[in-house]
C-alpha positions in Angstrom: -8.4 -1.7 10.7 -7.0 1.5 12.1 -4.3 2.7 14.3 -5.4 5.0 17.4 -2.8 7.6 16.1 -3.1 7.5 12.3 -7.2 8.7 12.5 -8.7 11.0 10.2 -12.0 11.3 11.5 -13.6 12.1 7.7 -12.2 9.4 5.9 -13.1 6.9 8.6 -16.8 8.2 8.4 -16.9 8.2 4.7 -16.0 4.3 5.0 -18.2 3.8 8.1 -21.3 5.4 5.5 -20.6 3.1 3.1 -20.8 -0.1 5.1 -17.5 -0.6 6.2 -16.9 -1.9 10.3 -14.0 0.7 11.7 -11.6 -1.3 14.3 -9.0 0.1 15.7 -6.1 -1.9 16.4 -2.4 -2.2 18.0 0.1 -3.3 15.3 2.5 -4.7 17.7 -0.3 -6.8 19.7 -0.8 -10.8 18.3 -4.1 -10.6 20.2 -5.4 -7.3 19.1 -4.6 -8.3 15.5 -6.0 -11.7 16.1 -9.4 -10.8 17.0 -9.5 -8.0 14.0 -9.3 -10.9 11.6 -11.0 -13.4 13.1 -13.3 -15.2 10.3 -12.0 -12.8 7.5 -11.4 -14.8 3.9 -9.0 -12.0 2.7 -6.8 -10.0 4.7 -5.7 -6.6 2.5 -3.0 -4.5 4.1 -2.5 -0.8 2.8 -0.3 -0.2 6.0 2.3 2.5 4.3 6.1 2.7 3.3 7.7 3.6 6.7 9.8 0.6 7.7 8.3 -0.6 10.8 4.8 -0.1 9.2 5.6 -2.8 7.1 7.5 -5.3 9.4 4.6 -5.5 10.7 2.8 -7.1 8.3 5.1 -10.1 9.5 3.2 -10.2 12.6 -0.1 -9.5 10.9 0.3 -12.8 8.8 1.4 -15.1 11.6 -1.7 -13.9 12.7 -4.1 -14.8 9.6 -2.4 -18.2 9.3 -2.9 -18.8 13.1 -6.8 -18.1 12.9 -7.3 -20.9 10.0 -10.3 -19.2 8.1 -7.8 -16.5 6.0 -7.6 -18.0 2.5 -5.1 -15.4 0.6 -3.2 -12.4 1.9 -2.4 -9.5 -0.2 0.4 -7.3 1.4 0.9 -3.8 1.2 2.8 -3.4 -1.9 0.6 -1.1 -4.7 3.6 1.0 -5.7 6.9 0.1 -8.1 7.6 -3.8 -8.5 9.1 -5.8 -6.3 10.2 -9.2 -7.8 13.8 -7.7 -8.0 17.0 -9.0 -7.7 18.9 -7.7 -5.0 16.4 -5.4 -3.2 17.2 -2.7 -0.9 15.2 -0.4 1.6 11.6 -1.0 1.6 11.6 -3.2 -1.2 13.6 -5.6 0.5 10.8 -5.3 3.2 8.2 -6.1 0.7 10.1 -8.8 -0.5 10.7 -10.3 3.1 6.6 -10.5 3.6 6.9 -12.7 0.5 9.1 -15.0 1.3 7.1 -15.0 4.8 4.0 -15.5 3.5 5.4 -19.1 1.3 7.0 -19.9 4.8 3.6 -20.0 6.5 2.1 -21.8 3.2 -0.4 -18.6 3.3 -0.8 -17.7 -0.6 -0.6 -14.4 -1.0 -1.6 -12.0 -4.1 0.9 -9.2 -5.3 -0.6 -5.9 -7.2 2.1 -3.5 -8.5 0.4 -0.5 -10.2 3.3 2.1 -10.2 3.4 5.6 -8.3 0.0 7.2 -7.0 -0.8 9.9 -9.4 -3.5 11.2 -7.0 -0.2 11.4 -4.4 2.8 12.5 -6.1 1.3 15.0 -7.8 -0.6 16.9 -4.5 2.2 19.2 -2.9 0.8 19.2 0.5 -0.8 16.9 2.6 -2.4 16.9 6.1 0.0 15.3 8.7 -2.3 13.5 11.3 0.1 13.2 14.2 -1.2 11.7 17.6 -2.3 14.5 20.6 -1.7 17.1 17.7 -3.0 19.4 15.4 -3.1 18.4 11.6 -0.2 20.6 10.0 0.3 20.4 6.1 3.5 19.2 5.2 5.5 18.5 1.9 4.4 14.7 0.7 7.0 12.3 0.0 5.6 12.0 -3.6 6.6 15.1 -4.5 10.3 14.3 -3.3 9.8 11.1 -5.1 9.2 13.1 -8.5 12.4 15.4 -7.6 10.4 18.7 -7.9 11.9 21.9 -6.2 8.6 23.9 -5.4 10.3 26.9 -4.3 12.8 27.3 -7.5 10.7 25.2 -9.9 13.2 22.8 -10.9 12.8 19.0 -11.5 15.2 16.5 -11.1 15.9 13.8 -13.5 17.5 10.2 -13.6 19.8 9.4 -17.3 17.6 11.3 -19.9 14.5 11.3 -18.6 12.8 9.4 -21.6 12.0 6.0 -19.5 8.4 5.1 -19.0 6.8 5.8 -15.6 3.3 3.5 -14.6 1.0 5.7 -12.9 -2.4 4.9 -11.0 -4.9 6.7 -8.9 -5.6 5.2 -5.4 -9.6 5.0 -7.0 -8.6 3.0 -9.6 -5.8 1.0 -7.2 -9.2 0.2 -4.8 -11.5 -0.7 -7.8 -9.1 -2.8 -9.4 -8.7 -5.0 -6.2 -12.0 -5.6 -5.1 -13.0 -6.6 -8.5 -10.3 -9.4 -9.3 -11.0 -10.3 -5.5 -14.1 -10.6 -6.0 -14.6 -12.6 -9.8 -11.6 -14.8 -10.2 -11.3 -18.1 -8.5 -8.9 -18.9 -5.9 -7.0 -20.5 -8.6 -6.0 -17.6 -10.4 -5.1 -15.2 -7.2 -3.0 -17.5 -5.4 0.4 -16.8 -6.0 -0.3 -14.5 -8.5 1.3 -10.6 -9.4 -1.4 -8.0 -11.2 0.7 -5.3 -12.7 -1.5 -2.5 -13.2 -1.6 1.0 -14.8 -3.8 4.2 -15.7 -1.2 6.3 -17.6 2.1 5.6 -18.6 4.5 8.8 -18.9 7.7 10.2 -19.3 9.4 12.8 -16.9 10.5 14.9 -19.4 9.7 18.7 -19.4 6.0 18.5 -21.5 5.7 14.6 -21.5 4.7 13.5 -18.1 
């Protein structure tokens, strides 16, 4: 499922060539997300970090419960963990979708794999903004990491010793679809994955 503004017309042709059915949908509509879904097992949301992006995964599982044939939801977490105490920003979003998803009695699998390495290391990435142009902008991962790209400089938390999990999107996808795909529904309902390619510290020749 896609949004009408947030298309990138090579990426949706790449999935289209490899079997995939494109629909585009509206977020916000109960119908439009309803008839997306309609006799899907799984529902897998990669909707990203902004804020309302993710509330509306609230709407999107009221939605998979109401159509009776969704068997497990797995939200749009693929990023740090969190299972916290005490969550704040978008973890506490995340974490609401949880606590939605045992409200509906629609079991949901959690995979935590760390930051994208394939992301936070890129600099610049397209910005795909609806009626406009694509314009390269500065990612978020690269904020994320604390690097300065104009003086060089990297920022970093207590002594910069503490392990970081990284994993590329590829391996993220791969991961998924296999566990999805082989283990019973025993074993993915109500489960966490924790996942990682590389594990690294941020210090200066380390990560």
């Amino acid at each position: 499922m896609t949004h009408p503004c947030r298309q990138d017309s090579r990426k949706l042709d790449e999935y289209k060539n490899a079997g995939a059915k494109i629909t585009t949908v509206d977020y916000g509509s109960p119908e439009s997300l309803k008839n997306a879904i309609t006799g899907a097992d799984v529902v897998i949301s990669t909707l990203n970090s902004n804020p309302a992006s993710l509330q509306a995964q609230h709407l999107l599982a009221e939605q998979a419960k109401a159509i009776g044939s969704v068997k497990l939801f797995v939200p749009s977490e693929f990023g740090d963990v969190t299972d916290r105490e005490s969550p704040e920003g978008v973890f506490a979003i995340k974490q609401s979708i949880h606590h939605k998803l045992k409200e509906l009695d629609l079991p949901y699998a959690l995979f935590f794999t760390g930051p994208h390495s394939d992301y936070v290391f890129v600099p610049y990435a397209p910005n795909l903004l609806c009626g406009c142009r694509a314009s390269r902008v500065l990612t978020r991962g690269i904020r994320f990491l604390g690097l300065d790209l104009k003086s060089g400089n990297l920022t970093v938390g207590l002594d910069g010793n503490a392990l970081n999990s990284f994993t590329t999107q590829r391996d993220i996808g791969r991961f998924v679809a296999y566990v999805l795909t082989n283990l019973p529904r025993s074993k993915l309902e109500w489960r966490i994955f924790r996942i990682e390619a590389e594990r690294k510290v941020r210090n200066t020749g380390h990560m």
